[in-house]
N, CA and C atoms of all chains as a GROMACS GRO file, in nm:
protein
  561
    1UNK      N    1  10.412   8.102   9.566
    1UNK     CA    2  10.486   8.223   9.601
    1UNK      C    3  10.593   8.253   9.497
    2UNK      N    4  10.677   8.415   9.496
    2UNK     CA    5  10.724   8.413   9.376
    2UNK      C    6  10.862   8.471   9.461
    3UNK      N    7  10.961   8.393   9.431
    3UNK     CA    8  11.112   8.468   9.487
    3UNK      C    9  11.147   8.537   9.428
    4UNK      N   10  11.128   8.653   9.293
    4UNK     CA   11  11.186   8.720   9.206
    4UNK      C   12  11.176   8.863   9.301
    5UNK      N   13  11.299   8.922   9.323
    5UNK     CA   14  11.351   9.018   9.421
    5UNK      C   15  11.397   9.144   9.353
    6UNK      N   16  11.324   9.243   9.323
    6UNK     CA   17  11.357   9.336   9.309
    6UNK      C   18  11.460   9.432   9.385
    7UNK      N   19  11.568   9.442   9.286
    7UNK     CA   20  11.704   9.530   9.412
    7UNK      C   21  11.737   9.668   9.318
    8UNK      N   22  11.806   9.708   9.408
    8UNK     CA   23  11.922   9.887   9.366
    8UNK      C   24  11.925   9.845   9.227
    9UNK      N   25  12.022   9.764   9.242
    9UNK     CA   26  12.068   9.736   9.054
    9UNK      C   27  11.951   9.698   8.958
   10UNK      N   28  11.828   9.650   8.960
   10UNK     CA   29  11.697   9.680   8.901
   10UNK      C   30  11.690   9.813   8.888
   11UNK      N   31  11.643   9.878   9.028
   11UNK     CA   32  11.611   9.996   8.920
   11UNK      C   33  11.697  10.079   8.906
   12UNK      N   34  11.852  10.067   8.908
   12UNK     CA   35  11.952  10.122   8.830
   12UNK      C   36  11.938  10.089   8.649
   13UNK      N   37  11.871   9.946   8.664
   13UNK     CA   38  11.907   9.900   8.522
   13UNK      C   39  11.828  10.006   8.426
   14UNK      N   40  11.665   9.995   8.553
   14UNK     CA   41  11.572  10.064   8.444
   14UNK      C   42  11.611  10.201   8.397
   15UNK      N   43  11.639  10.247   8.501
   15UNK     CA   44  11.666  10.381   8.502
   15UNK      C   45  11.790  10.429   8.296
   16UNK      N   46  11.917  10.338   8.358
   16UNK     CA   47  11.955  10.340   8.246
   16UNK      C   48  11.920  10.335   8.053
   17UNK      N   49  11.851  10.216   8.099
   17UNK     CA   50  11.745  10.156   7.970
   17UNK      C   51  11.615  10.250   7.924
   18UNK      N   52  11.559  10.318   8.003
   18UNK     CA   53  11.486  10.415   8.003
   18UNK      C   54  11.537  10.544   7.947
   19UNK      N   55  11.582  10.602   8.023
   19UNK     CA   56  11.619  10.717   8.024
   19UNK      C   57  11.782  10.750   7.975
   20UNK      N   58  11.851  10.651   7.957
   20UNK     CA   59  11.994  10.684   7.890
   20UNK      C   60  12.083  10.734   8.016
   21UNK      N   61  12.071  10.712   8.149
   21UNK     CA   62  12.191  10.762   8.219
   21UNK      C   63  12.280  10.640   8.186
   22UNK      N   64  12.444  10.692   8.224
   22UNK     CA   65  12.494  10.553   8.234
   22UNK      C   66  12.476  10.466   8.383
   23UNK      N   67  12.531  10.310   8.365
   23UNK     CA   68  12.513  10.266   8.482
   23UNK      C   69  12.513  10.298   8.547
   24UNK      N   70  12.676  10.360   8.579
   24UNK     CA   71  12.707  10.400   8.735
   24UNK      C   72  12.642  10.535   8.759
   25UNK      N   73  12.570  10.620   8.686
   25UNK     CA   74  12.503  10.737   8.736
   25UNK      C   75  12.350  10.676   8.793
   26UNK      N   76  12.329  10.613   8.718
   26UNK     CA   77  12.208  10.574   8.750
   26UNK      C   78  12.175  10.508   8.882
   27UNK      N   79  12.320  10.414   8.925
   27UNK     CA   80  12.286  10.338   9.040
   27UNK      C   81  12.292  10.468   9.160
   28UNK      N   82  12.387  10.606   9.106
   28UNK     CA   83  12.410  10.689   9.231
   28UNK      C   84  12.260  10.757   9.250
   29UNK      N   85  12.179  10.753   9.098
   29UNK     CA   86  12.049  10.826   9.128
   29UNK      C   87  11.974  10.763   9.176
   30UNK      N   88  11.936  10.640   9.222
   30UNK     CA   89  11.905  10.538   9.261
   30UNK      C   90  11.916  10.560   9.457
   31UNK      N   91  12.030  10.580   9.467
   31UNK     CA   92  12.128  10.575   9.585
   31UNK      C   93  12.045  10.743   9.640
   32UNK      N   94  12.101  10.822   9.561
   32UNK     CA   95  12.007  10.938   9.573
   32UNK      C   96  11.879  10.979   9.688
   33UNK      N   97  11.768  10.933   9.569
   33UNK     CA   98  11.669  10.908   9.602
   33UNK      C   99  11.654  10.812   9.721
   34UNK      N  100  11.655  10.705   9.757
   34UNK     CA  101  11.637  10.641   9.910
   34UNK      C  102  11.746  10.706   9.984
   35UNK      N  103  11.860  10.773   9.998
   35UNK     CA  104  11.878  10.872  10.085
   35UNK      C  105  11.808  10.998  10.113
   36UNK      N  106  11.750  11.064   9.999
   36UNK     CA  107  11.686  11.154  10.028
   36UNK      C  108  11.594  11.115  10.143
   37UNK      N  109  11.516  10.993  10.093
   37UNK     CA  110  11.386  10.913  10.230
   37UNK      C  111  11.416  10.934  10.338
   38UNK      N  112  11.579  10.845  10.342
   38UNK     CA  113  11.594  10.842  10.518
   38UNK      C  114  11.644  10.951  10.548
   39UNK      N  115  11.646  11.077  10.495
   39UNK     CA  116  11.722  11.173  10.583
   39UNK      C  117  11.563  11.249  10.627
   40UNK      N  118  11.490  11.258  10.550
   40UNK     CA  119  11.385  11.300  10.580
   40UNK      C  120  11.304  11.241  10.717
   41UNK      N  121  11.295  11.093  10.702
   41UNK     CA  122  11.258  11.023  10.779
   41UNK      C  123  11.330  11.012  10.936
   42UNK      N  124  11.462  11.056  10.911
   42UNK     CA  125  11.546  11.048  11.080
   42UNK      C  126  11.516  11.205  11.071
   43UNK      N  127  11.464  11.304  10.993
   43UNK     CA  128  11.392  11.414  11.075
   43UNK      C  129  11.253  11.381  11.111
   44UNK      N  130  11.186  11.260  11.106
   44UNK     CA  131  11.073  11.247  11.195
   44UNK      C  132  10.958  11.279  11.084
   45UNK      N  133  11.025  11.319  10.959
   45UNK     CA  134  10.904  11.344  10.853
   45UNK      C  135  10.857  11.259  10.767
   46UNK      N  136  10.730  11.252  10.753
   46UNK     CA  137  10.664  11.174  10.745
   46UNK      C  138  10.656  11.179  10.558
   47UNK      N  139  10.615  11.047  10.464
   47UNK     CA  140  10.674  11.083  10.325
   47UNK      C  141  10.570  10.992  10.295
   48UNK      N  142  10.480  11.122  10.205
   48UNK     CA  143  10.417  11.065  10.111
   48UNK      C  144  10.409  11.061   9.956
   49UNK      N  145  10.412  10.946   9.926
   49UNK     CA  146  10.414  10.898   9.760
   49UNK      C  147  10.267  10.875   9.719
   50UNK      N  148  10.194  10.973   9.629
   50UNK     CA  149  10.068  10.897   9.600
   50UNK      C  150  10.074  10.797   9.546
   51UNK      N  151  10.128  10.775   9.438
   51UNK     CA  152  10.102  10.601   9.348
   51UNK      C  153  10.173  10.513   9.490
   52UNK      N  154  10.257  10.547   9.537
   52UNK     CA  155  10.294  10.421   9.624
   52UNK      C  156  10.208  10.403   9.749
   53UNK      N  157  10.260  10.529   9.850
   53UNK     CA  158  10.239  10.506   9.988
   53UNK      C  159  10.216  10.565  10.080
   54UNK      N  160  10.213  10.532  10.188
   54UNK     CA  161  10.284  10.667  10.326
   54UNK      C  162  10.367  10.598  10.427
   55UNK      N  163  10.493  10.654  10.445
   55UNK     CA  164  10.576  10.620  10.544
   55UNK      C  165  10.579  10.690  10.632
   56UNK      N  166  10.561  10.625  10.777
   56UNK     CA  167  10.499  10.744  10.905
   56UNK      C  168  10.675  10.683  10.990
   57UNK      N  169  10.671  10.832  11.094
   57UNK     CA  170  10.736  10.747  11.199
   57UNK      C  171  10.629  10.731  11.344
   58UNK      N  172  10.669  10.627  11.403
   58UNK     CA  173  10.549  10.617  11.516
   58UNK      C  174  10.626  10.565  11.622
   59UNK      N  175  10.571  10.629  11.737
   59UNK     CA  176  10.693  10.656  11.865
   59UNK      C  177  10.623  10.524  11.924
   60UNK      N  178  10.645  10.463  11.989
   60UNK     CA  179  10.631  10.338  12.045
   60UNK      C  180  10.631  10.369  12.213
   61UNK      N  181  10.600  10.344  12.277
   61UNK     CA  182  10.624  10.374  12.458
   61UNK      C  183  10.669  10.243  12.512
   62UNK      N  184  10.753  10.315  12.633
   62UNK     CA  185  10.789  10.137  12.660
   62UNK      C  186  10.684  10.067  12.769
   63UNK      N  187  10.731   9.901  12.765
   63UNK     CA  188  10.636   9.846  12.780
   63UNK      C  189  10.683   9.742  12.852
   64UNK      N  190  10.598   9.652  12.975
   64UNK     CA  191  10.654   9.516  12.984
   64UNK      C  192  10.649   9.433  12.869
   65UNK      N  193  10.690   9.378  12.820
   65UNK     CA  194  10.701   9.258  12.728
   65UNK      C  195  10.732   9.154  12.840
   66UNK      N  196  10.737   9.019  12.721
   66UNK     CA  197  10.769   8.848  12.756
   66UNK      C  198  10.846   8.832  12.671
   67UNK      N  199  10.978   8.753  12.636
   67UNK     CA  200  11.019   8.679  12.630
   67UNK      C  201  10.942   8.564  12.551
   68UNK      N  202  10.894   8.568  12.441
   68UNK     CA  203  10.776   8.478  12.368
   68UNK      C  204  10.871   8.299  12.427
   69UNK      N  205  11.018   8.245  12.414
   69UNK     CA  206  11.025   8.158  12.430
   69UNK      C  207  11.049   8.094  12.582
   70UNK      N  208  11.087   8.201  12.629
   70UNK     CA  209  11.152   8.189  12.786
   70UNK      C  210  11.028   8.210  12.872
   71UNK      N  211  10.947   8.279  12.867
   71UNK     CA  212  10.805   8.369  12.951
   71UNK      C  213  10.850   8.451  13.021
   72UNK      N  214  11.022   8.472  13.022
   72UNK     CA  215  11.048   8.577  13.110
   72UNK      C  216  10.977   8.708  13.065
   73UNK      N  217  10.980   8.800  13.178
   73UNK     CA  218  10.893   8.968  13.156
   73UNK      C  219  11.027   9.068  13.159
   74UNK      N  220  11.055   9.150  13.054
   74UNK     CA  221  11.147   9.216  13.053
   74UNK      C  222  11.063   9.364  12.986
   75UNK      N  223  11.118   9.453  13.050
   75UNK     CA  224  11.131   9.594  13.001
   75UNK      C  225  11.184   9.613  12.864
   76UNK      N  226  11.056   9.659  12.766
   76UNK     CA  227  11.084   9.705  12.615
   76UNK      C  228  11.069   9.875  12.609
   77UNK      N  229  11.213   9.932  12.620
   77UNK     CA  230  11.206  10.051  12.606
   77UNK      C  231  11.170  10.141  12.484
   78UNK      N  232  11.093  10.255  12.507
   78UNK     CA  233  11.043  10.346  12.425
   78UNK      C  234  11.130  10.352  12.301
   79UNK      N  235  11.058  10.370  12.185
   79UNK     CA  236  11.180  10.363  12.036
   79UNK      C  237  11.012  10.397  11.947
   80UNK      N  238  11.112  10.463  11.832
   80UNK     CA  239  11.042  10.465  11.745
   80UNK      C  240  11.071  10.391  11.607
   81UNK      N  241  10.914  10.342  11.504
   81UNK     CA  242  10.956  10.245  11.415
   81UNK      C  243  10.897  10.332  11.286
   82UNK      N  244  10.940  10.260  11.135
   82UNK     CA  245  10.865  10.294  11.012
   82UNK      C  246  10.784  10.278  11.025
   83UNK      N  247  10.651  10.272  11.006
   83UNK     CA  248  10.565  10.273  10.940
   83UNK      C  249  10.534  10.275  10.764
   84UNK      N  250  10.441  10.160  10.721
   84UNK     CA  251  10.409  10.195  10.580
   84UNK      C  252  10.249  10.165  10.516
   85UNK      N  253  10.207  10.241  10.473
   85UNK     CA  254  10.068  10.199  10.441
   85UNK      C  255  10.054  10.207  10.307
   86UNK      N  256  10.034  10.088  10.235
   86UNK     CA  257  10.027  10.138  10.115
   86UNK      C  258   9.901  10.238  10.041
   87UNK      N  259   9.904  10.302   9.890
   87UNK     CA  260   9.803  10.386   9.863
   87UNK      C  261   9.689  10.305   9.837
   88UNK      N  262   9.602  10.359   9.776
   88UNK     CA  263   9.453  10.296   9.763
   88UNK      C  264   9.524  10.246   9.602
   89UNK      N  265   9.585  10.293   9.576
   89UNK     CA  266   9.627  10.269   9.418
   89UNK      C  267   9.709  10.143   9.379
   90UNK      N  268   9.827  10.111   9.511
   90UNK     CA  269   9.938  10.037   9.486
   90UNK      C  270   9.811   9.902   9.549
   91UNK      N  271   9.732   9.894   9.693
   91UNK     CA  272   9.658   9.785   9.685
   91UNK      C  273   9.556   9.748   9.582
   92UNK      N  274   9.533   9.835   9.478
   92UNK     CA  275   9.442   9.758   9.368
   92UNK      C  276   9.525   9.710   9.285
   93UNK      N  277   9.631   9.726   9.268
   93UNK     CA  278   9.680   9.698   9.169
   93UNK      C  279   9.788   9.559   9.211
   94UNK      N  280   9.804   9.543   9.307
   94UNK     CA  281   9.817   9.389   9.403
   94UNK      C  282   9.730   9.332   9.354
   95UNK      N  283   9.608   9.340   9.377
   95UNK     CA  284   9.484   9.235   9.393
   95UNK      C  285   9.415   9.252   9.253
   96UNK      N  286   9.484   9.307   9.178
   96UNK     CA  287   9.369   9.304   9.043
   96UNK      C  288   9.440   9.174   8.979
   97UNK      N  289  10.732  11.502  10.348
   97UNK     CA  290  10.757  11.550  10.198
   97UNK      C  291  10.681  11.460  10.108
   98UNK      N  292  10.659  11.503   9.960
   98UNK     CA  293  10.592  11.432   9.886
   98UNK      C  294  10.665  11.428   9.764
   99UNK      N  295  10.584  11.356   9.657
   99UNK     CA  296  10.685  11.346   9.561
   99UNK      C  297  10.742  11.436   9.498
  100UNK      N  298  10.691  11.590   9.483
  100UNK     CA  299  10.751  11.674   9.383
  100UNK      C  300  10.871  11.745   9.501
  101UNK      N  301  10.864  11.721   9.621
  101UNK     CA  302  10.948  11.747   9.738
  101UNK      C  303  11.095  11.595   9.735
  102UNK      N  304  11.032  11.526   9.697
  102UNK     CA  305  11.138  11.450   9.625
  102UNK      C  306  11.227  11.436   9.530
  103UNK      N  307  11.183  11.468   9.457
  103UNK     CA  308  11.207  11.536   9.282
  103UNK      C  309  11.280  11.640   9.285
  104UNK      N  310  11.292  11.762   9.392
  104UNK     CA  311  11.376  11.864   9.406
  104UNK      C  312  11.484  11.830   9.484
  105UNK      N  313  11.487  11.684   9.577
  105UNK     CA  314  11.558  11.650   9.674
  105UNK      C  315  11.655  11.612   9.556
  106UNK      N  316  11.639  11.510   9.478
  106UNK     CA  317  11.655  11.424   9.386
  106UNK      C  318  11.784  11.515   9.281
  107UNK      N  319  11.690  11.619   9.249
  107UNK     CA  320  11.784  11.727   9.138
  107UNK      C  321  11.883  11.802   9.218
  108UNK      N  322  11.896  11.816   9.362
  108UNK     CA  323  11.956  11.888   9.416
  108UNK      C  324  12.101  11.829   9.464
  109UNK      N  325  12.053  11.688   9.496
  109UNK     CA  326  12.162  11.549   9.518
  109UNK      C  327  12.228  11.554   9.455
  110UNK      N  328  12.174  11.525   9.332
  110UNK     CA  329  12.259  11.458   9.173
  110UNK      C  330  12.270  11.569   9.082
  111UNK      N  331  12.258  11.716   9.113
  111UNK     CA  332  12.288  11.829   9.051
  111UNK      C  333  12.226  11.751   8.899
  112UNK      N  334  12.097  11.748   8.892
  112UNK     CA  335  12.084  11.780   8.796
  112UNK      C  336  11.889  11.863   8.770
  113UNK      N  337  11.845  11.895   8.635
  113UNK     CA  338  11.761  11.956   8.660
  113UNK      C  339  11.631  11.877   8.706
  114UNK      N  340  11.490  11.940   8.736
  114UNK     CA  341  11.432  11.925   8.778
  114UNK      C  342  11.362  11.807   8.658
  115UNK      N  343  11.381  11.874   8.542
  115UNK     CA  344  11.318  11.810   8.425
  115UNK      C  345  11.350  11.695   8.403
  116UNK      N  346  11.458  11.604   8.468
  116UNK     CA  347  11.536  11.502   8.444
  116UNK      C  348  11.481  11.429   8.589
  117UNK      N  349  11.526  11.496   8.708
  117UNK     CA  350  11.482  11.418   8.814
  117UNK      C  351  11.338  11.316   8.830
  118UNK      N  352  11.207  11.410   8.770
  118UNK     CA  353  11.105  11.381   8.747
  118UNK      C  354  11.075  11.213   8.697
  119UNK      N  355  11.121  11.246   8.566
  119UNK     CA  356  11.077  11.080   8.528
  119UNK      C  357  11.176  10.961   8.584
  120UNK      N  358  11.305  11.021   8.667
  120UNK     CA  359  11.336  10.892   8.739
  120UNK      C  360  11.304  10.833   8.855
  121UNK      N  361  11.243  10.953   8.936
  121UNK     CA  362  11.162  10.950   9.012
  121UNK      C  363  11.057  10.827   9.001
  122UNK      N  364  10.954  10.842   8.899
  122UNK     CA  365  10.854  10.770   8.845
  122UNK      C  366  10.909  10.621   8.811
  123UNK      N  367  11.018  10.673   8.748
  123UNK     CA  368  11.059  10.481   8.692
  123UNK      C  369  11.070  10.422   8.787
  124UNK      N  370  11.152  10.471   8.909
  124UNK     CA  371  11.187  10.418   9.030
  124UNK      C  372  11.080  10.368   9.086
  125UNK      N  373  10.956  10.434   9.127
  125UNK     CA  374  10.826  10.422   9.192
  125UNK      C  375  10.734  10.328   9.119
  126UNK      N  376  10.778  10.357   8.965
  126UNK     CA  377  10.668  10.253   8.872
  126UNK      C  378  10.736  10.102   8.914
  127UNK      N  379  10.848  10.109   8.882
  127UNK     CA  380  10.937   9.941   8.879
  127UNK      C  381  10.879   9.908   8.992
  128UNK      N  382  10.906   9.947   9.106
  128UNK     CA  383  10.848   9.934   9.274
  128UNK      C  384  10.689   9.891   9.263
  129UNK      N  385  10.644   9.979   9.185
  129UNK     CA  386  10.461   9.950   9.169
  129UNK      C  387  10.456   9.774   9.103
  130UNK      N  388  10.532   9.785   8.996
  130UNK     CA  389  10.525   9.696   8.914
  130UNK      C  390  10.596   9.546   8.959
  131UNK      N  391  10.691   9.580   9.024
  131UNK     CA  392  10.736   9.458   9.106
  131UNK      C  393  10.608   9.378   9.230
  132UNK      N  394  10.573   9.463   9.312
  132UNK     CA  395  10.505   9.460   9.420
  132UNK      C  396  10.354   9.355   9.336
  133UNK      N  397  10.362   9.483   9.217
  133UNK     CA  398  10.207   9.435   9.144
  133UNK      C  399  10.232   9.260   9.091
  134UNK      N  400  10.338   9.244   9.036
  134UNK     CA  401  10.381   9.057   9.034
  134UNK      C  402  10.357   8.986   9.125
  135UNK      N  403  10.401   9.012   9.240
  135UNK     CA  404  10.406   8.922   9.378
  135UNK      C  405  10.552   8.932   9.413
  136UNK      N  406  10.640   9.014   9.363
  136UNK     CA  407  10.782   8.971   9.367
  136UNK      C  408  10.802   9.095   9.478
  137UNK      N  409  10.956   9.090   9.564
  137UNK     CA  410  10.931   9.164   9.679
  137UNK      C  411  11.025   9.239   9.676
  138UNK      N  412  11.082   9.323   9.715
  138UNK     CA  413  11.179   9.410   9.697
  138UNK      C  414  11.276   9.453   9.782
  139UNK      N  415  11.408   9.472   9.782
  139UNK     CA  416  11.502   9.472   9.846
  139UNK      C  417  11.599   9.609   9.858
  140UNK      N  418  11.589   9.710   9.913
  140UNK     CA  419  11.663   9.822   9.921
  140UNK      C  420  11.765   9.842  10.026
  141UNK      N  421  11.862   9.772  10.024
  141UNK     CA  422  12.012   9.766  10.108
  141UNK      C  423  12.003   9.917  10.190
  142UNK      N  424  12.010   9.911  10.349
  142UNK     CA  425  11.990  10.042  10.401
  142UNK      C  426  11.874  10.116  10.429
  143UNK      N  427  11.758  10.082  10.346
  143UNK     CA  428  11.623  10.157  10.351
  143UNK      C  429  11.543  10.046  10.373
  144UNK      N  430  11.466   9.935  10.365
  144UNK     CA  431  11.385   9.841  10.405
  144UNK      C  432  11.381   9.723  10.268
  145UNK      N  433  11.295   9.664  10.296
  145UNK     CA  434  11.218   9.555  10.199
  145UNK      C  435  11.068   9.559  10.252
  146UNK      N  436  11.009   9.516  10.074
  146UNK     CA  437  10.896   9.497  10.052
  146UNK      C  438  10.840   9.352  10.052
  147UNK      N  439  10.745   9.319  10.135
  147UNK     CA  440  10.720   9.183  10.034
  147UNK      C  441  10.591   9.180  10.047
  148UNK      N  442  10.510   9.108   9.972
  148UNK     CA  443  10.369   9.067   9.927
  148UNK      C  444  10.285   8.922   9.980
  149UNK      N  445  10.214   8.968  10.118
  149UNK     CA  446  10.182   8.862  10.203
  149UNK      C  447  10.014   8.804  10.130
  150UNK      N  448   9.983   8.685  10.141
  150UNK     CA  449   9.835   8.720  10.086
  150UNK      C  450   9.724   8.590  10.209
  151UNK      N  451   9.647   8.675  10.234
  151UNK     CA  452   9.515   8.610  10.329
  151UNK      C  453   9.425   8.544  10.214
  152UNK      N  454   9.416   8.481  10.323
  152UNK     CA  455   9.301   8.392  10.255
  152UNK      C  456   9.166   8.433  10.287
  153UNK      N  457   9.022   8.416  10.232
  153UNK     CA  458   8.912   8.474  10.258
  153UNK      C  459   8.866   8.426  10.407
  154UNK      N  460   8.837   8.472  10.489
  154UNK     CA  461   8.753   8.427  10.622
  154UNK      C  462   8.598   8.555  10.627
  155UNK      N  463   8.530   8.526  10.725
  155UNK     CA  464   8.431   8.563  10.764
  155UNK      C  465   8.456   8.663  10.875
  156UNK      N  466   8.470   8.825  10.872
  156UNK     CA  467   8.446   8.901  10.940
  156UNK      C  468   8.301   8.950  11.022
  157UNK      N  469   8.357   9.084  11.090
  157UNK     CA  470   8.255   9.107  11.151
  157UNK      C  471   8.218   9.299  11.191
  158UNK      N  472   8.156   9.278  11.134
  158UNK     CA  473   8.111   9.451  11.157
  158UNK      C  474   8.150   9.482  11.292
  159UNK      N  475   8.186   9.571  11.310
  159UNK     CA  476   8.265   9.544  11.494
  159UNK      C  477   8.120   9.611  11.548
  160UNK      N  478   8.050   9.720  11.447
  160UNK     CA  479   7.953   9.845  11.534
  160UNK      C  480   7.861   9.777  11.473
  161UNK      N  481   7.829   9.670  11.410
  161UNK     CA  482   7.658   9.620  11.393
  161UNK      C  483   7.729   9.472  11.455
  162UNK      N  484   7.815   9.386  11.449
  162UNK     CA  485   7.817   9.269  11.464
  162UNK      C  486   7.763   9.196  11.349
  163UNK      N  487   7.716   9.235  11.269
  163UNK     CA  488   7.683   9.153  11.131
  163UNK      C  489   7.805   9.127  11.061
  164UNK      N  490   7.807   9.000  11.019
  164UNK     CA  491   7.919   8.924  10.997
  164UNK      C  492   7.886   8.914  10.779
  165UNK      N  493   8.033   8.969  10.733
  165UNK     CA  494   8.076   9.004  10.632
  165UNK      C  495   8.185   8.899  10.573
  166UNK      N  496   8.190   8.825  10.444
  166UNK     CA  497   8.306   8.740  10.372
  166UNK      C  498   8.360   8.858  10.316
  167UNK      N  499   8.489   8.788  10.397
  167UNK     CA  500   8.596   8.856  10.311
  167UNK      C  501   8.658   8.815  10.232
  168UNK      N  502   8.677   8.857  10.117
  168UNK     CA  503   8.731   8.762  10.005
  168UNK      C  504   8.912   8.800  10.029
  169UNK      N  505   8.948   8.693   9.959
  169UNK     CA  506   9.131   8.683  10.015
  169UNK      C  507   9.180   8.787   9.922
  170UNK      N  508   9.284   8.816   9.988
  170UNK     CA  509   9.343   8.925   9.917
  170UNK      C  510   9.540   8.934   9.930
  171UNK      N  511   9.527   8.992   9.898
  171UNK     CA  512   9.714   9.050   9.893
  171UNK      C  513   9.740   9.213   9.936
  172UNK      N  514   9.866   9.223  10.031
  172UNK     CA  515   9.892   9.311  10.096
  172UNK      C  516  10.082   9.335  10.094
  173UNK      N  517  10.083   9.465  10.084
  173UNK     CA  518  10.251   9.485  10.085
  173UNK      C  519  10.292   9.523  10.238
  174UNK      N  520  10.383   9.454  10.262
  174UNK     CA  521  10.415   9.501  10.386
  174UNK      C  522  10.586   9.511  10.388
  175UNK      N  523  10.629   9.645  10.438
  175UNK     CA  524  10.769   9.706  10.440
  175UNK      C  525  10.824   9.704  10.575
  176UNK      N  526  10.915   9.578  10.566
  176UNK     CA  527  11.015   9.636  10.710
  176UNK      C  528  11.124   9.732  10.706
  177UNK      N  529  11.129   9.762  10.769
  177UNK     CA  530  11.244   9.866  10.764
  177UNK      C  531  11.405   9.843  10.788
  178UNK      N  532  11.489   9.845  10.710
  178UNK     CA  533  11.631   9.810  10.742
  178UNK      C  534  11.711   9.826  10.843
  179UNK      N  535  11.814   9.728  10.825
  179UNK     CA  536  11.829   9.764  11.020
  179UNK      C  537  11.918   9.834  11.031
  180UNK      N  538  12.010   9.924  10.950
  180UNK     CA  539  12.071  10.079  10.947
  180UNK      C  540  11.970  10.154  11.005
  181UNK      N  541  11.895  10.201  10.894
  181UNK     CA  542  11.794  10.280  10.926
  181UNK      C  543  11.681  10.269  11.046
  182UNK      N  544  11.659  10.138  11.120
  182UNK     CA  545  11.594  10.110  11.234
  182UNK      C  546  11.657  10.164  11.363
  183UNK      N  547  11.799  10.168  11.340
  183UNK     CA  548  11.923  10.193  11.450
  183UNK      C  549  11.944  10.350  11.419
  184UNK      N  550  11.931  10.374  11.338
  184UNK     CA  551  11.948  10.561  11.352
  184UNK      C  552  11.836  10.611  11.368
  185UNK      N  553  11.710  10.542  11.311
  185UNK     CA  554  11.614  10.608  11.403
  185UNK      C  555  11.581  10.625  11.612
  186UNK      N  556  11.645  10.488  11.610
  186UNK     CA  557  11.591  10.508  11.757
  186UNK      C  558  11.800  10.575  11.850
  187UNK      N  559  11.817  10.682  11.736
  187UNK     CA  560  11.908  10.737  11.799
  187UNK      C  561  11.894  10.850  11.903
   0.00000   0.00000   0.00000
């Protein structure tokens, strides 16, 4: 397995090194962009990236659940979660 | 939205033009491609993480013939979602 963790300040760096913003613009364009996501996304819209992905939202209903350690049965109320699927593009390029 | 719906999000944020937004867009998405494509996993403070799970080959099964198929092992990205953003969604 490989622990090397891609973060903000990665692709702030690239961004810089690439393209000539300075740091701190770069980390706000950075910042930018994944706000743009979630504002879209807490409107319920759904965002697709061809080279990457699709991020859905998907309403969930509630449900009895268990308690996996206890076996107690408790009420899991309705919520909605991300969703992500990657493209046909980003899984070949995993597995190649 | 999609990416060129991004790209205008992007130029509109950071006041700048469209012509500029574009390829950071891409770097952003390539590094992401290119990280994921290593095995290495990714970390976005507020928006989720990525990481790169991998199966091993087993023996499937056609669910509508029942004829049984090897599957060879593979690798898969899977994104949780941050727990800001998990908590304002189910606002």
């Amino acid at each position: 397995m490989n622990d090397a963790n891609l973060t903000r300040k990665d692709l702030a760096r690239a961004i810089n090194e690439k393209l000539g913003f300075s740091k701190q613009s770069a980390g706000e364009l950075v910042d930018h962009v994944f706000d743009s996501m979630k504002s879209r996304l807490l409107e319920e819209e759904a965002i697709k990236l061809v080279q990457f992905g699709t991020f859905n939202i998907r309403k969930k209903n509630a449900r009895v659940g268990r308690n996996p350690r206890t076996g107690d049965t408790m009420e899991i109320c309705r919520r909605s979660m991300v969703s992500f699927k990657p493209s046909k593009g980003l899984r070949e390029r995993i597995n190649s | 939205m999609n990416k060129s719906q991004l790209i205008e999000a992007l130029a509109e944020e950071g006041n700048i033009p469209l012509r500029e937004a574009s390829p950071i867009t891409d770097t952003i998405l390539g590094a992401m491609v290119e990280a994921l494509a290593s095995g290495d996993s990714i970390e976005i403070r507020g928006f989720g993480s990525f990481v790169v799970k991998e199966y091993d080959a087993y023996t499937g099964r056609n669910p509508k013939t029942g004829a049984s198929i090897k599957v060879p092992p593979k690798k898969l990205p899977f994104f949780k979602v941050g727990k800001d953003l998990k908590e304002k969604i189910n606002k």
